[in-house]
N, C-alpha and C positions, 0 to 999 in steps of 0.2 A: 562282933555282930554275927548273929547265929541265922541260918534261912530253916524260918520255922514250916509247920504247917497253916494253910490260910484259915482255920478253924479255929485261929489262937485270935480272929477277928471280933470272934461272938461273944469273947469275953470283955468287949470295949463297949463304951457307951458313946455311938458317933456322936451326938449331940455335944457332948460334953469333948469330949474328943477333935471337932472341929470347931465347933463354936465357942468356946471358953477356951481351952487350950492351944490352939489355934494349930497351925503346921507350916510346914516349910516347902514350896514345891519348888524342885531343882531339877534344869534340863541340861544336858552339854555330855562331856563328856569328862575327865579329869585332867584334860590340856584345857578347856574352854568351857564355861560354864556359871549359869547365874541363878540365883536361888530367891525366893520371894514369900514374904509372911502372908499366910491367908486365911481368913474364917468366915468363908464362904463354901460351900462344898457339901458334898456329900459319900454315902459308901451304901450298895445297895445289890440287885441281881438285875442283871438285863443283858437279853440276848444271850441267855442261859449261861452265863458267866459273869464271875466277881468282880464288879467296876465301881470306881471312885467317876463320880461327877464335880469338875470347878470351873471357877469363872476366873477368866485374868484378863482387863484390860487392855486392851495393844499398844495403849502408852507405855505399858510396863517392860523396862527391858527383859524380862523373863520371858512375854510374850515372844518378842523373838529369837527363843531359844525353844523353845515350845514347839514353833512353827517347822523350824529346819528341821528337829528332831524326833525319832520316832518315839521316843522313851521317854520317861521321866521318872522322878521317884516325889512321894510323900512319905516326909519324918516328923515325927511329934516327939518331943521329948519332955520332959519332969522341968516344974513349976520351979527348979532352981535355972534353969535357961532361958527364963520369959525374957531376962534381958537381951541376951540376942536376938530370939525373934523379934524385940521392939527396935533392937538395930535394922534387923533385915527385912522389917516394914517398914523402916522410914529414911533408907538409904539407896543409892539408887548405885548399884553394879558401873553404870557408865561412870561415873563418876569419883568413885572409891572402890577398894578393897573391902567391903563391906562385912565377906567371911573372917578376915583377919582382927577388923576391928569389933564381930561378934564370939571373938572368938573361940572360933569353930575350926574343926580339924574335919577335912575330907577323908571320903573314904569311897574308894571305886567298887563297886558291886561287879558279880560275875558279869550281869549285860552290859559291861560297861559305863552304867549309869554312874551318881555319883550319890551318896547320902555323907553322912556325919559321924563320928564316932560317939558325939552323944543323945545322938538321938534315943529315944526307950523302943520306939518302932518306926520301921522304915516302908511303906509300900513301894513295890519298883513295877511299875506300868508302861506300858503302851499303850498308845494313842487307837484309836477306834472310829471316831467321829467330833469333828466339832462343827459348831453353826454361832454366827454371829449376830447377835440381841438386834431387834429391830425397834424403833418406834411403834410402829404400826400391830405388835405383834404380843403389847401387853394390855388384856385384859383389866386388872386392875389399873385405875390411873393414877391412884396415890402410890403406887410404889413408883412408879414415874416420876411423881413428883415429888417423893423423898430422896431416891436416891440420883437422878439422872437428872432434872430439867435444872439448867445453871447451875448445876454442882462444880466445885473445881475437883480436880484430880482427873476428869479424863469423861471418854463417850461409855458407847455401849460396850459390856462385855463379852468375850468369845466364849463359848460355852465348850468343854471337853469331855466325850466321854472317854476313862480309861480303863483299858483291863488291868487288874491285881493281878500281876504273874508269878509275883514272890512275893514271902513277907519276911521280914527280918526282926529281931533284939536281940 
């Protein structure tokens, strides 16, 4: 894994990139650490610098790896690893070795973050701001009522914004 320039971004299509291909967001450190599939997010400029936007529920054990930690990373990797990430969306860190049974091989970045050694690319971020989804606070009320009102899986999302501080493949 190589730390490219962040202009090797513009040749990705996020759409497809988070939404079809989904990613992996992993907080901790390489003694502690939990990883979670998501295809919700985004990649974009704000506050004159390069941030990922996601959402993770605080059911989710990643959330509290999130919380304690300044850092994080997002890794995408090639359509021959979907099956992991459908492990490490629908397995839960408390519970199982999750990484092992996807397996995935760690790998600790200079910040001490952690990514994968198969991931195709890694974002390694820090935390900047997040806020948590309100009721009261969605405009639309069918997305409400698709995604949130008697859904199982959990409440509202905490929303994160991150800065891009490296990129890696």
């Amino acid at each position: 894994m190589k730390k490219q320039d962040i202009s090797l971004l513009a040749k990705e299509d996020v759409f497809q990139l988070i939404g079809t291909e989904w990613m992996l967001i992993t907080s901790g450190d390489s003694s502690h650490f939990n990883t979670m599939t998501a295809s919700w997010g985004g990649l974009g400029w704000l506050w004159n610098r390069p941030v990922a936007f996601l959402f993770v529920r605080p059911e989710r054990y990643t959330h509290e790896f999130i919380e304690r930690n300044e850092r994080l990373t997002l890794s995408f990797f090639p359509e021959a690893q979907r099956k992991a990430l459908q492990v490490c969306g629908s397995k839960s860190g408390r519970d199982c070795d999750k990484v092992k049974e996807a397996e995935l091989t760690p790998v600790s970045l200079e910040s001490g973050t952690v990514s994968f050694a198969e991931a195709r690319l890694t974002l390694d971020c820090r935390k900047l701001f997040k806020s948590d989804m309100k009721q009261a606070d969605f405009l639309d009320k069918e997305i409400l009522e698709k995604w949130y009102n008697d859904k199982p899986g959990g409440g509202f999302h905490t929303v994160y914004v991150v800065e891009i501080e490296n990129v890696y493949n």
